[in-house]
Kinemage of the C-alpha trace (Angstrom):
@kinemage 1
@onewidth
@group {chain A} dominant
@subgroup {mainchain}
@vectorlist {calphas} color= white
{ca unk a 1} P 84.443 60.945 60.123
{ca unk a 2} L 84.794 56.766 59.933
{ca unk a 3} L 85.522 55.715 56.982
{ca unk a 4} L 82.855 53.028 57.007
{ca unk a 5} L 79.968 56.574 57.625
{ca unk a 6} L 80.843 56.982 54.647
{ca unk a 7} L 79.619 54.109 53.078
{ca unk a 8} L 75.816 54.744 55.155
{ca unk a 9} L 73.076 55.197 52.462
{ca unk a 10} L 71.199 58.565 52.815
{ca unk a 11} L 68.443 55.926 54.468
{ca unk a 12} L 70.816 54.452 56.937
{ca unk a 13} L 71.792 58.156 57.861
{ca unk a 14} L 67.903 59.341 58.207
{ca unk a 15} L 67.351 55.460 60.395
{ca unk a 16} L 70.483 56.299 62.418
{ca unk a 17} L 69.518 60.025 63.312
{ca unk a 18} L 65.650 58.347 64.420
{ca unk a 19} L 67.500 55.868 66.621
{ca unk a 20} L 69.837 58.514 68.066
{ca unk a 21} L 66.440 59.749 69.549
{ca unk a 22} L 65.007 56.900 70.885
{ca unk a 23} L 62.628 55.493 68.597
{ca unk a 24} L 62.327 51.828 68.505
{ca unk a 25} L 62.369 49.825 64.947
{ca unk a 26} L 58.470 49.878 64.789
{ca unk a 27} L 58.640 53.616 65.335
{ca unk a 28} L 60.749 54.538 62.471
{ca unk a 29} L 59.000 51.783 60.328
{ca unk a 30} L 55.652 53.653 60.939
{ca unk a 31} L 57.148 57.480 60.372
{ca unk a 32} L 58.977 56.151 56.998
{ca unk a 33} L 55.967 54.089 55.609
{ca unk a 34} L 58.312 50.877 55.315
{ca unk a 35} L 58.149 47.650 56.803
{ca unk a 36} L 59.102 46.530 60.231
{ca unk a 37} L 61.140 44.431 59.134
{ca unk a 38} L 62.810 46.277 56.385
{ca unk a 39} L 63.292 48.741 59.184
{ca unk a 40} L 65.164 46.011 61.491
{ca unk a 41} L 67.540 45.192 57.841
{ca unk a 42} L 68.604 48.489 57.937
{ca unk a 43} L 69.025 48.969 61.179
{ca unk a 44} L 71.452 45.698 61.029
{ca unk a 45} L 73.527 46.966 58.554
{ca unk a 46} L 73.913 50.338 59.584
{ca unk a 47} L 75.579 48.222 63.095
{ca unk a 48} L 77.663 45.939 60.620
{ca unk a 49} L 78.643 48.887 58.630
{ca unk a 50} L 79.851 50.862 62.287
{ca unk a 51} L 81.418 48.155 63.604
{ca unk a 52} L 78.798 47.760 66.864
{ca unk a 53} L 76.850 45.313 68.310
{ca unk a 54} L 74.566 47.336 70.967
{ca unk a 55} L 72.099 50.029 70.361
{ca unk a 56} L 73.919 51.950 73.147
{ca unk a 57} L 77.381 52.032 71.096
{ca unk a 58} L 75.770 52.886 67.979
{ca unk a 59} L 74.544 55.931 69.797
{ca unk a 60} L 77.968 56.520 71.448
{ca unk a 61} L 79.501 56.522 67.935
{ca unk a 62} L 77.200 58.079 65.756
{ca unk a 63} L 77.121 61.298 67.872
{ca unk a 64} L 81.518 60.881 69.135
{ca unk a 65} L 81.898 60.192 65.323
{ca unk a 66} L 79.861 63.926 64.328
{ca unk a 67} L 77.184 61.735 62.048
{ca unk a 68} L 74.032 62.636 64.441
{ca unk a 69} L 74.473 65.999 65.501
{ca unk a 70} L 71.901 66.339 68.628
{ca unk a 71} L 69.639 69.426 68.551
{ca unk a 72} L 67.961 70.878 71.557
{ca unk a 73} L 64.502 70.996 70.003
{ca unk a 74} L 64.407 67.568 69.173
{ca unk a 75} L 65.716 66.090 72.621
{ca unk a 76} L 62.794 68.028 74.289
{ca unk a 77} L 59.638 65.522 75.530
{ca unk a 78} L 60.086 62.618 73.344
{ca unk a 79} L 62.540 63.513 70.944
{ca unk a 80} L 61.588 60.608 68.789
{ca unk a 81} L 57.932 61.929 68.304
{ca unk a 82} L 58.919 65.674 66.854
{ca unk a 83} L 61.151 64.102 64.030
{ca unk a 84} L 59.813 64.198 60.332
């Protein structure tokens, strides 16, 4: 594992898992009862903490990197909406 995953708060690891599977910032705002733009904060420093500047390489290293582990039930129709 990275050494900066280690440094992810238990909220930037349940945010990163929720973008892993698609949802968008409003998304995971709405499922965690938090603001949109508390969402976006954490979503910024979970890419400053990772090193990445795209959505598509966070993906790319949070699942190379073992942090998101992807499981079949949840990638089925709309992965995002059969989290939490």
């Amino acid at each position: 594992m990275d050494q900066t995953s280690e440094h992810l708060t238990k909220r930037e690891h349940e945010i990163l898992e929720l973008i892993v599977y698609g949802c968008t910032t409003k998304l995971i705002a709405s499922k965690l009862g938090i603001s949109i733009k508390t969402a976006a904060a954490h979503r910024a420093n979970i890419m400053s903490k990772l090193g990445v500047h795209e959505t598509a390489s966070l993906v790319r290293k949070a699942i190379l990197s073992g942090l998101v582990v992807l499981q079949a039930d949840k990638q089925l129709e709309g992965g995002c909406e059969r989290i939490h």
